[in-house]
C-alpha positions as CSV (number, residue, x, y, z in Angstrom):
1,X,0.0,0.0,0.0
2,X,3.1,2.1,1.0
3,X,4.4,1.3,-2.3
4,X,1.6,2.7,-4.4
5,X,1.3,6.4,-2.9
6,X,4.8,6.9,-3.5
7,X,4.0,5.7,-6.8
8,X,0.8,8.0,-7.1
9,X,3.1,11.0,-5.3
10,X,5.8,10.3,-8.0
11,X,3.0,10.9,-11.0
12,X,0.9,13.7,-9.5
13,X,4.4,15.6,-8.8
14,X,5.0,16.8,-12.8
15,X,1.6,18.0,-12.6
16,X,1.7,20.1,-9.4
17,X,4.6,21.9,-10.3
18,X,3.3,22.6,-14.0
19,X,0.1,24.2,-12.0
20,X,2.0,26.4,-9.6
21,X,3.9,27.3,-12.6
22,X,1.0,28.5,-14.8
23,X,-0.5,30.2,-11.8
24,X,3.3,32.3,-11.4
25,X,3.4,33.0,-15.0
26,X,-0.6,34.8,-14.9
27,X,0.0,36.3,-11.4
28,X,3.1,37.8,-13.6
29,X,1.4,38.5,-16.6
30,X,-1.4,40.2,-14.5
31,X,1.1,42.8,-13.1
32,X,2.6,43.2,-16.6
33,X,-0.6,43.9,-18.0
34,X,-1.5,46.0,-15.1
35,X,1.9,48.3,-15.6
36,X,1.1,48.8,-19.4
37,X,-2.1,50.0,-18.6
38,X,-1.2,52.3,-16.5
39,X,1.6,53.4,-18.6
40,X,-0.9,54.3,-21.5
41,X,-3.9,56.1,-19.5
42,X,-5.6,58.8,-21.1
43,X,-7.7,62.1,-19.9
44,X,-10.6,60.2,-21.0
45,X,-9.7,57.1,-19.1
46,X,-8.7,59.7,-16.2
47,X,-12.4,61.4,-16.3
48,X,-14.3,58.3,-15.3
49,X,-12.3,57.8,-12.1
50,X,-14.0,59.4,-8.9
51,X,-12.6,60.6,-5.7
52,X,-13.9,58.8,-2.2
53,X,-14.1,60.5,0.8
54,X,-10.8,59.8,2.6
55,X,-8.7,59.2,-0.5
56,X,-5.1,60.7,-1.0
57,X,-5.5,64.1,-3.1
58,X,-2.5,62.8,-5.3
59,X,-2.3,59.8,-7.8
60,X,0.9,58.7,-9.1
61,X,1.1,57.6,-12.7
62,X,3.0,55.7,-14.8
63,X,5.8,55.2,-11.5
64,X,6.0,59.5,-12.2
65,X,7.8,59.3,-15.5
66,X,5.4,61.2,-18.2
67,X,4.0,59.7,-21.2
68,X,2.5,62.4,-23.6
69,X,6.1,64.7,-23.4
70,X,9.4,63.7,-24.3
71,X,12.7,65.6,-23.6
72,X,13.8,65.9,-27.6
73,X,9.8,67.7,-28.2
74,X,12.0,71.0,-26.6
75,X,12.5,73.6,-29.4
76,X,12.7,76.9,-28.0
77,X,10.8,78.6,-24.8
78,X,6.4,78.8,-25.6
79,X,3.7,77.7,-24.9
80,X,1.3,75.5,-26.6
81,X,-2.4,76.6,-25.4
82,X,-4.8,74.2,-26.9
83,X,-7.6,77.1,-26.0
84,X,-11.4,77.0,-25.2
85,X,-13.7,73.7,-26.3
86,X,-17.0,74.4,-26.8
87,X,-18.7,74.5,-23.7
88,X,-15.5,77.4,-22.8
89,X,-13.6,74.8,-20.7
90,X,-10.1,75.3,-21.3
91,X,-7.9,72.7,-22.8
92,X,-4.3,71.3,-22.4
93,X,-1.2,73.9,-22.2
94,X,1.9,72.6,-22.5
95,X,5.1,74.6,-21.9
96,X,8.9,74.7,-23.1
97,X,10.3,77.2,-20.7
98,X,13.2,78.4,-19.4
99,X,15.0,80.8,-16.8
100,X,13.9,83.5,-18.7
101,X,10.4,83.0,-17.8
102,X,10.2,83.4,-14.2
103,X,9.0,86.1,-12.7
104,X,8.0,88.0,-9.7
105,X,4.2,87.4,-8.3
106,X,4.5,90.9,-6.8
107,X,3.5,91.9,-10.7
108,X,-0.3,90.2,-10.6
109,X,-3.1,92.6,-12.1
110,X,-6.8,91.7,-11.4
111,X,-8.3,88.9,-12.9
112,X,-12.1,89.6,-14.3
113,X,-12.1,86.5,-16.6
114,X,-14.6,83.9,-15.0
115,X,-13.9,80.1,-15.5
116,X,-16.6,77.7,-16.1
117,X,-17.7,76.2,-13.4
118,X,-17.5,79.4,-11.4
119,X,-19.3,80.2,-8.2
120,X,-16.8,81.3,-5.3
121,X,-18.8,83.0,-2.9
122,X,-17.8,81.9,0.5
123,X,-18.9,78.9,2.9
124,X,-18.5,78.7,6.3
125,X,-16.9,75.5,7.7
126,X,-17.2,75.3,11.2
127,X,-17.7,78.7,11.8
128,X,-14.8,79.2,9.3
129,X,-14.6,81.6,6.1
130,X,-13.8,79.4,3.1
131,X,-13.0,80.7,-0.5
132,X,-13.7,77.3,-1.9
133,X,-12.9,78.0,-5.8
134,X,-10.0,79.7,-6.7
135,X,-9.0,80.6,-10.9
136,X,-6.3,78.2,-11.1
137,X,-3.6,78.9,-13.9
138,X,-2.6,75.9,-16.1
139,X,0.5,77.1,-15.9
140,X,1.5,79.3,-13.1
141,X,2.1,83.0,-13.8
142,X,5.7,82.9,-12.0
143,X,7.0,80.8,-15.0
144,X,4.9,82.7,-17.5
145,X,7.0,86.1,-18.3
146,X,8.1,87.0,-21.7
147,X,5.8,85.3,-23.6
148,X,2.4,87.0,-25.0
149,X,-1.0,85.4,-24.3
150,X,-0.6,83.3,-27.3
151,X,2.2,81.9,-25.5
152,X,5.0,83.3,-28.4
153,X,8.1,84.8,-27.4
154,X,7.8,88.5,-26.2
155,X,10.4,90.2,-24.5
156,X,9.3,92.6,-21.7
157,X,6.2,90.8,-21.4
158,X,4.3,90.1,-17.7
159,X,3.2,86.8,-16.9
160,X,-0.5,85.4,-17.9
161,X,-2.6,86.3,-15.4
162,X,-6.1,86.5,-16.5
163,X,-5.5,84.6,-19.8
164,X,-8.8,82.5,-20.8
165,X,-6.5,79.6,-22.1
166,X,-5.0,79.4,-18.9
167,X,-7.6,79.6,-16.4
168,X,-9.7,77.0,-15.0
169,X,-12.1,76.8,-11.6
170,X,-9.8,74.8,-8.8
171,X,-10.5,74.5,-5.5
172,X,-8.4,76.1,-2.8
173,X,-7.0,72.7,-2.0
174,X,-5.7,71.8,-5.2
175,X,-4.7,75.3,-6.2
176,X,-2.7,76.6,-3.1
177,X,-1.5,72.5,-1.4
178,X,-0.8,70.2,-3.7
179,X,-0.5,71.7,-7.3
180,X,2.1,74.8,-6.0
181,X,4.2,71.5,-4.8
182,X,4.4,70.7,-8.7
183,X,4.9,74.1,-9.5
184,X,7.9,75.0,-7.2
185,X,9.4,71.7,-8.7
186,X,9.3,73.4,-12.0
187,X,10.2,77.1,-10.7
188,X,13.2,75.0,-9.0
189,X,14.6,73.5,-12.0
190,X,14.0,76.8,-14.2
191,X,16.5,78.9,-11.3
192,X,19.1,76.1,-12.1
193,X,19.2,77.1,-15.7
194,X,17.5,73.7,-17.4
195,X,15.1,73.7,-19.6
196,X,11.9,71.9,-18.4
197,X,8.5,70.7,-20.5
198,X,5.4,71.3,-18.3
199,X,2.1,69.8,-19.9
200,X,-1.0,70.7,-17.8
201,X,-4.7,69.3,-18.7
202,X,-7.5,69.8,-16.5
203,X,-10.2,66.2,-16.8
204,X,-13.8,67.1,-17.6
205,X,-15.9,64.6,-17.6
206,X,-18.5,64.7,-20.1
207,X,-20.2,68.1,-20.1
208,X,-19.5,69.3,-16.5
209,X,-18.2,72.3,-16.2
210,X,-15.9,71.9,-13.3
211,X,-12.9,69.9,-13.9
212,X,-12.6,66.6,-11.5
213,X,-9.1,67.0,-11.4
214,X,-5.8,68.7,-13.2
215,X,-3.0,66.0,-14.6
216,X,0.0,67.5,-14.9
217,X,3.3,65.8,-16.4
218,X,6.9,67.5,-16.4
219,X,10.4,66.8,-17.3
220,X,14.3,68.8,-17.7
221,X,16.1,68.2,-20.8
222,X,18.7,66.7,-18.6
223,X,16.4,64.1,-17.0
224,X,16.9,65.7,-13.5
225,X,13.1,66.5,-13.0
226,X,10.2,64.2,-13.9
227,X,6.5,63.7,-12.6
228,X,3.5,62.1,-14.1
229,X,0.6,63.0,-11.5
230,X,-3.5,63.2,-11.0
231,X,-4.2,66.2,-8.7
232,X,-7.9,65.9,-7.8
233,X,-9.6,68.9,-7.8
234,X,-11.5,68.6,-4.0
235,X,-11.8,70.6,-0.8
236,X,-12.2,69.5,2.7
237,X,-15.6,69.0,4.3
238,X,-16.9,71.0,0.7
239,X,-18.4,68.9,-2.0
240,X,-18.7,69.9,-5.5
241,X,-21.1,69.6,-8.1
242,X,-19.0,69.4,-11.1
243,X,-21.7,69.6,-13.6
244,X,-22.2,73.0,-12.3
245,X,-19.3,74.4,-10.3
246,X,-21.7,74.8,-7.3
247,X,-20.7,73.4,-3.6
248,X,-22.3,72.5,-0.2
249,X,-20.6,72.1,3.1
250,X,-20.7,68.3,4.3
251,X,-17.8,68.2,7.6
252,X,-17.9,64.2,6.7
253,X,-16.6,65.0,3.7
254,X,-12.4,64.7,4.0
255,X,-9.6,65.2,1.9
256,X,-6.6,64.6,4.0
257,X,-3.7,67.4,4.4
258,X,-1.0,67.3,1.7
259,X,2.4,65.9,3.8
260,X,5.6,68.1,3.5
261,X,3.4,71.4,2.7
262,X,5.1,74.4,3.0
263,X,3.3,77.5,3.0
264,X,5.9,79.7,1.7
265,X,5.4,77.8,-1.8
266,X,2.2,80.0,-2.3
267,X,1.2,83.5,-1.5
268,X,-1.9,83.8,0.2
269,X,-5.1,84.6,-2.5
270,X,-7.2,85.1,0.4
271,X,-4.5,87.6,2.3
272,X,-3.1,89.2,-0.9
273,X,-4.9,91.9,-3.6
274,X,-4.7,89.3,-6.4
275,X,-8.7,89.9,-6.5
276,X,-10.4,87.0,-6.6
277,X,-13.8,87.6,-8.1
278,X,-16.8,86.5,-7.6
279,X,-18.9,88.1,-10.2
């Protein structure tokens, strides 16, 4: 009896091994497919994901290397604005830039141009004054200077601050936490002297109005700087109606604070005399 389960054992073995094998090789396969999919995700593919309550505000794609710009695409400093579709909702802008484009924020005119989406009038969270909506640039107006709105070379030239192409609703979250994180990346690299591609698209989905989100992608000609992230476009204990722009405070509602913030990377809209708007 002894003899024939070794014998049975000795049989069955090939076979075990050839199933842990084939379930390696999908588990494998799985992740591959998983990795190339990611790598290829698109705005449209980006607009049908929706933030939950709790969620980090960031989403790392493609392990934060960009795939729609590519270091040889630099020509000479401009900017591509895709402009306005046809509800008004800006498009993509993607920048070449260079030291010579920084500037001061101590410069900033008003801004009268309203986004869609737009409805900033104040909340109270708490018993706290919130600004909700701020006009978020596409491309910030620090790394802006010496072009012309059309984003051509233009020497003498302030940055574009109330530039329909460049302008979209954002919250205060997004505009003043987690996208001036990506920004002083970019205004970092720019001081050194490299040459960095900044392409910024702000993820409609459908016809709303509001964007869900802002995906931004960067790199330096000398491979020093890259990011490939989802900035979703949410405030704390305020949610949005992106069809419309419009908001409600709900203090379940969280969206956890950004970590390594610094509040020097962003003068204060609220404090400053940027004029934020409302009509």
């Amino acid at each position: 009896m002894r003899m024939r389960k070794n014998l049975w054992l000795v049989l069955l073995m090939p076979l075990i091994l050839a199933g842990c094998s084939t379930t390696s090789s999908t588990t494998s396969q799985a992740k591959t497919n998983t990795a190339v999919q990611e790598s290829k995700v698109t705005a449209k593919q980006i607009s049908n994901w929706t933030y939950k309550s709790g969620e980090k505000s960031v989403k790392i794609l493609n392990n934060d290397k960009p795939n729609e710009i590519k270091k040889t695409d630099f020509n000479q400093s401009h900017i591509d604005y895709e402009g306005l579709d046809n509800l008004n909702r800006t498009k993509t802008a993607t920048a070449y830039l260079m030291r010579n484009n920084l500037g001061r924020s101590n410069t900033r005119t008003e801004q009268v141009w309203r986004p869609t989406g737009w409805h900033n009038q104040p909340k109270y969270v708490n018993g706290t004054r919130v600004i909700a909506q701020n006009r978020g640039h596409l491309i910030a107006y620090t790394m802006t200077f010496n072009l012309d709105k059309s984003g051509q070379t233009a020497q003498g030239e302030l940055g574009s601050i109330d530039n329909p192409y460049n302008l979209f609703t954002q919250t205060e979250f997004s505009n003043q936490k987690t996208m001036t994180q990506i920004e002083q990346k970019v205004r970092d690299s720019l001081a050194q002297n490299k040459k960095v591609i900044y392409r910024v698209t702000p993820i409609f989905r459908g016809r709303e109005l509001m964007a869900r989100g802002v995906w931004v992608q960067g790199l330096s000609t000398d491979g020093s700087l890259q990011f490939n992230r989802y900035l979703w476009n949410v405030q704390d204990k305020i949610k949005f109606d992106y069809a419309t722009g419009r908001s409600t405070v709900d203090t379940s509602w969280r969206v956890p604070a950004v970590a390594n913030y610094q509040s020097k990377y962003h003068h204060n809209y609220q404090k400053s005399h940027y004029n934020q708007r409302s009509n």
